[in-house]
Structures are given as C-alpha cells and as structure tokens.
Residue, then its C-alpha position, 0 to 999 in steps of 0.5 A: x609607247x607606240x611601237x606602230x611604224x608610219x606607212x612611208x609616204x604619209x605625212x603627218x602636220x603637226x597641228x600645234x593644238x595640246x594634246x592632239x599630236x600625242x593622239x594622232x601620232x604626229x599630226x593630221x596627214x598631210x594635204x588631204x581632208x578631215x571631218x570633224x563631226x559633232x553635236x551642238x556645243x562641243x566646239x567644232x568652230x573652235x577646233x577649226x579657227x585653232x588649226x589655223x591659229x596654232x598655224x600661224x603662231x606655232x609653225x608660220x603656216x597661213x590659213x584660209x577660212x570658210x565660213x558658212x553659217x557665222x559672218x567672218x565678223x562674229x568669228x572674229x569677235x568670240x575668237x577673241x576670247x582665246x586669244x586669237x586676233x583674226x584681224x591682225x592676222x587679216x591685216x598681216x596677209x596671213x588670215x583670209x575668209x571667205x564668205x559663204x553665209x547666205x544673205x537675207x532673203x537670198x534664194x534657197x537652193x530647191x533643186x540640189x543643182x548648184x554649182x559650186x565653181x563659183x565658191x571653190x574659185x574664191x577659195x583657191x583664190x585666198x589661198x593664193x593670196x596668202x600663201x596658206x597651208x591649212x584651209x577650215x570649212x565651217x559648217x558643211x551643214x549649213x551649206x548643205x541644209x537645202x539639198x534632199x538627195x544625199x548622193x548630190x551631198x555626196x557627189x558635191x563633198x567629193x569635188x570640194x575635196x578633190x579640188x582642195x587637195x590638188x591646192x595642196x593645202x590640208x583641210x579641215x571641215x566641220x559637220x553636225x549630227x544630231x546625237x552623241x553616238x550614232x549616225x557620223x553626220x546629218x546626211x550619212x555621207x560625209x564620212x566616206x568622203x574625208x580622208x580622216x575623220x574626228x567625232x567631238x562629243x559634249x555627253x551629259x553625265x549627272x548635273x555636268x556635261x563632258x567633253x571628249x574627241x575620237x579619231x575615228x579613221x585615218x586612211x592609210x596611217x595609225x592613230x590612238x583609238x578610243x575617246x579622249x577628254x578634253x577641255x576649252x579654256x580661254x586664252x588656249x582654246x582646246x586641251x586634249x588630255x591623252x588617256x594614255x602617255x609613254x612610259x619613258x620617265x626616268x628613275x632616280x635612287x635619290x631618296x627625299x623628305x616627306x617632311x616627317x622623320x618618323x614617316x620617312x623611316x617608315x618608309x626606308x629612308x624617304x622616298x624616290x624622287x620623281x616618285x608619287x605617293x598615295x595617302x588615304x584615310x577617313x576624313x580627319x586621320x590627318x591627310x591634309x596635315x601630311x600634304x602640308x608636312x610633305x610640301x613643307x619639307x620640300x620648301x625646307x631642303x630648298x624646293x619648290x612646292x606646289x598645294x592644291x587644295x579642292x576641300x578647304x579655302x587658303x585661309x583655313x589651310x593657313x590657320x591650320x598649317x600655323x596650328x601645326x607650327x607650319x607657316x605657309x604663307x612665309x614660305x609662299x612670300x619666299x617665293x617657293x610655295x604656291x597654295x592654289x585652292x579650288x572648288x571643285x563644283x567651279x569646273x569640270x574635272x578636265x578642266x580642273x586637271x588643264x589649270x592644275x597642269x598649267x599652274x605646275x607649268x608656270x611654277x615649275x615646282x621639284x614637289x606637287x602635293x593634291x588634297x584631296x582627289x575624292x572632293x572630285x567625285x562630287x562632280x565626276x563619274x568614276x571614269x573623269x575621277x580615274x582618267x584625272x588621277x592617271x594622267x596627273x601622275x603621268x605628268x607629274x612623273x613626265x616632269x620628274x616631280x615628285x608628288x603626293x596626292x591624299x584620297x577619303x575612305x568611304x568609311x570612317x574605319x576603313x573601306x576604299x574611294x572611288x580615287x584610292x581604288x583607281x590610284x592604286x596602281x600607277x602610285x609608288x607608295x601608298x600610306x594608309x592613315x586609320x582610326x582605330x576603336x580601342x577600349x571606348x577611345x578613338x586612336x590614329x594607326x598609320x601603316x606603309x601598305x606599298x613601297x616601289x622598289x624599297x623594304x619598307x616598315x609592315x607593321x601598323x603604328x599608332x600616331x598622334x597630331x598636336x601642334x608639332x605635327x604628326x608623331x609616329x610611336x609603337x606599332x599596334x601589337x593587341x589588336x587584328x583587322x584594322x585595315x579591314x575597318x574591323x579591329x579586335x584585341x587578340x590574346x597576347x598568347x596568339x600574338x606570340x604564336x604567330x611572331x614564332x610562325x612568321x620567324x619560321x617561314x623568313x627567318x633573319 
C-alpha cells in the first residue's frame, strides 16, 4: 500500500483510463502538461483520444483535440473501433478539433520563425466553445519536423504550454522517439518543458511484441516508478496492468471444496475461501482433472465457476470431464459454468490476462480455475508469465474469488516451471501431482507441499484416476526422493529409524 502523502496543493485528475490511476496515485496533476512519448505503434494517438473519451463518459469533462499529423476525419474513423463516437460527441458540444494538419503543397516552414498566435487562438477559442477540461495535442513532432534549432523547439513548446495552463484546462501532448530506451523524444527538449512526462514502449521479445508504460516524472507529486505492461483492446482502448496492487483483501476462516473429499482432508478440511491454489505436475498427473473437479465442486455447493483453459479446446474438456463422470456442459446450460478456452499464440500475455479479467467481471464467479499457466511460456518471457500470474492472483483475491491455477513441471518426475517457480510465493496452497517409477510401473504420488494458515497432511500418497475421478489412497512409505524427480526404495529397517527420529524431536 502507498504510504506517500501528496504535496498539499496538487491535485490529481482522475483520468477514467484502467489502470492508469492506480499508477499515478489518483491521476494526472491537475492543469498542467503531460508528455507522452513514444516509438511507432505503441498508441500515443490512442492515449490522447481516450483521456478525453474517458472524460466525457466517465466524469462529464469536454475535450478539445489538436491534431497535427491525422485529419480529424481519419481519427474519427479508427476511434471508432473503440468505441468511441467522436461525431456524436461533435454533434453534442462536448468534442471539438482543431486542425493543424498541413495542406498539400502548403509552405514548409525553413526559418524556424513561426508564430504560432494564430493556432494557440484557435485552440483557446474550442476550448471556450465547449466548455473543455482536457485538451490532447498530437503529434508534437509533426508540427515541429521543419525546425532545426532545438532551442526554438524549446522556446515554442514552453509558450504552448504556459498559454494552455493560464486556460486552466490539463494537456496532454504527444512526441515520437526513434528507440525504446534512450533519448525521451526527437528534438532532446520536450521533456524539460512538460510538467509530466509518460514513455510508452512497444519492445519486441521473441516472435511478440510487448507493450508497456513508464511515468518518468511527476513535477512535485508522487507516482508508481518502473514500466507497466499494458494491452489495447477494442471496445476500451488501453488497459494498463499495475505490476503492483494493495494488500488490502480481507481473509476469511470459511473452508470450501476442492471438489475431491480425499484432497480436502489432505488439505485440513478444504481450503480458505478467497484463497489460490498452486497445482503442478508433468503433463498427464492429472491437473486438468483437478481443475475440472475443483470447478465442479464449487457448481455442486451453488457457486458460480469459471474454466479457463489455454491447453485444450471446449470439446476435448467436455469429453474428458464426461469420462470422469463430470458434466460441464449441464452445468454451464445451468447457468453456473463458463468454460472459456484460448490459444495462447492467439494474443499477447497482457492481452489474454485483460480478457481473462473482463470475463471474471462479467460473470462475476465465487470460483476461477486456470489451466494451465506454463502453455503461456510459449509465447511469453519469464517476466510476461511472472507479471500474468501475479496480477491474476491479485485480482482474483481483490474480489475474494477463490482460485486454482495448474502449472507443467519441466520434467516428467520432477523439476519446476518457469509459471510453478514465479507462483510460488503469492499462492496459499501448492499441490504437487508426480509420477513415481516403481519396480517397472509408473504410479501417480500426490502431496500438499504449502498450506497457509492451516496443519496440513505432509506426507506423499499414491492416487490413482478412473472414471470417477481421482482417489487418494496410502502415503508412499518405501520409497525416498520423489519430489527431487529421483525416488529410490529404502530398506524397511531405515524407514523405521527415522519415524523414531522424528517422534523424538515433535513428539505428540
């Protein structure tokens, strides 16, 4: 939790743009100018059509826009796809432009003298007309592209500026830089004359490209540090995901299902509700089988659930759930199922973790089972798998849903995930599922490895799966190094030397 006090005197304008707030403790400051700098591609014209969309449906504020490199019509037209009616708006006295899009043929500026009375007249004039708020500038670099002396770049920028905020309207302006990391923007100067600047990044890792914002200063007032990924999606524009989130959730002592008796035993009488689950094993140890158990329970005791799924198609789960004596597709006609599957190589990881949340949103389930969080490393860094798992769960537990997500070892009899290994820490209980190698046959040793807050069972039990499910039976007493991915019998006579060892030093 931010524990920074605001300086008395600034404040903060809720920009109504996902995530942004959380980042810029409250919003941009109020009445002063914000650069927003970035490459080719990483939506700086989205970021300045939203701030005055989210103004006007969120927080009745007008917008004026400026536009210097697209017509007012073409902006009209792709912000479409966002849903944003900039015509309507128009029609309604509550969207104005003002165009500064050079003609055709029109003079190029040589000189660096131009005067820019003329345009800053035009803009205070819209603002005036609809009574706006929030003013977008796009592109500054546009504008600017004739001008060779940096320090008219300068001195022009700092007029803009100074005549934008003695309007009283907060601004936010648009610049390109020619790499993701490096020099702010084109000319080396805008940055010292914004009050507030914002660096939008598009990197390219591997075969995907990832996106992610930076507030780089805030004159006089806090804000997060470090880059955030975000995501921009149709019908919303951009999502920012906050890498970090208050740890504000309550805890409940209520124990719930995990939709299998034996595992909840095992567990101490279930879990906590709000609480998330790790279940990790090699492929075939039975995890989807515990997501489709765990979902199923939930449905059972009136729940809602939710399935995702970024391993196999709706129908495959269908027919495996029914091998199991599950049916998923009676439980989503009851209306208390949604089974969502997804390629993973369809989208981005940020883009996968802003639908995942909009569905959870939509549905509003008390249970969200993920399987499986390692299908994401096919098309994520270590970084987008750990940043997709730690702000699910954070969301997930903001909402007090209870949530189990399954991870894929790296090997068969043991080992660890890129996901298992960056969810360790921020789950409440972790399941390992392993194959145990026994006299020539394969057997299944399940063990509860963590339980927050709760005794648990410690010891590792053999289960098997048939079409009932999955059923728990002894603990394994013969053989040692299981979870190492290395078990070896040990003699009967060692085993009760260190049960008498262990009665020694905890006695009952």
């Amino acid at each position: 939790m931010n524990t920074e006090k605001r300086p008395a005197g600034i404040e903060k304008l809720p920009t109504g743009i996902p995530g942004f707030d959380h980042i810029a403790f409250g919003g941009l400051p109020k009445g002063r100018t914000t650069l927003v700098s970035g490459t080719a591609g990483s939506g700086k014209t989205v970021l300045a059509c939203q701030f005055l969309a989210e103004g006007i449906t969120g927080s009745n504020q007008n917008g004026v826009m400026v536009t210097f490199e697209e017509s007012p019509a073409d902006i009209r037209t792709n912000m479409l796809g966002f849903g944003w009616d900039i015509q309507k708006w128009e029609d309604e006295g509550k969207w104005a432009f003002v165009d500064g899009t050079r003609e055709l043929g029109e003079e190029e500026i040589l000189t660096g003298e131009y005067d820019l009375g003329a345009l800053l007249v035009r803009v205070e004039h819209a603002v005036r007309k609809v009574n706006a708020s929030r003013v977008s500038a796009d592109s500054l670099g546009a504008f600017f592209s004739e001008y060779t002396d940096s320090t008219i770049v300068r001195g022009e920028l700092h007029r803009v500026a100074s005549v934008l905020k003695a309007i009283g309207v907060t601004v936010v302006m648009t610049a390109e830089r020619s790499q993701e990391y490096g020099e702010i923007a084109r000319y080396g100067v805008e940055e010292f004359v914004a009050d507030n600047v914002i660096i939008l990044r598009n990197v390219q890792e591997g075969a995907k490209r990832r996106r992610t914002m930076e507030i780089l200063k805030f004159r006089g007032t806090p804000h997060d540090k470090g880059e955030h990924p975000f995501s921009i999606v149709s019908n919303g524009g951009i999502v920012i995901l906050p890498r970090s989130t208050p740890l504000e959730q309550s805890a409940s002592n209520v124990r719930v299902t995990l939709g299998n008796q034996q595992l909840d035993e095992m567990c101490g009488g279930g879990i906590f509700r709000g609480s998330v689950v790790l279940v990790s094993g090699a492929t075939g140890t039975g995890k989807t089988l515990a997501a489709i158990e765990f979902v199923a329970g939930g449905v059972a005791n009136g729940e809602r659930s939710i399935l995702f799924d970024f391993e196999e198609s709706r129908e495959q789960l269908f027919r495996n759930a029914i091998g199991w004596n599950i049916d998923l597709p009676q439980m989503e006609r009851a209306g208390k199922l949604l089974v969502v599957c997804a390629s993973p190589e369809a989208a981005g990881v940020e883009d996968h973790l802003v639908e995942t949340r909009r569905k959870i949103e939509d549905f509003k389930p008390d249970r969200v089972a993920v399987d499986c969080l390692s299908a994401l490393e096919r098309v994520a860094t270590e970084k987008g798998v750990r940043e997709f798992a730690i702000a699910m769960t954070a969301f997930i537990k903001q909402l007090q849903i209870t949530g189990l997500f399954t991870t894929t070892t790296a090997k068969l009899f043991g080992g660890a995930s890129t996901a298992e290994a960056n969810i360790f820490t921020v789950t409440d209980a972790i399941i390992l599922l392993r194959y145990v190698e026994m006299l020539g046959a394969i057997r299944r040793g399940v063990t509860v490895m963590k339980m927050r807050g709760s005794a648990h069972d410690r010891e590792i039990r053999e289960f098997t799966i048939d079409d009932r499910g999955m059923h728990i039976g002894k603990p394994f007493r013969e053989v040692s190094g299981i979870l190492t991915g290395n078990p070896v019998r040990v003699a009967a006579s060692e085993i009760d030397r260190v049960e008498e060892m262990f009665k020694d030093k905890h006695p009952a």
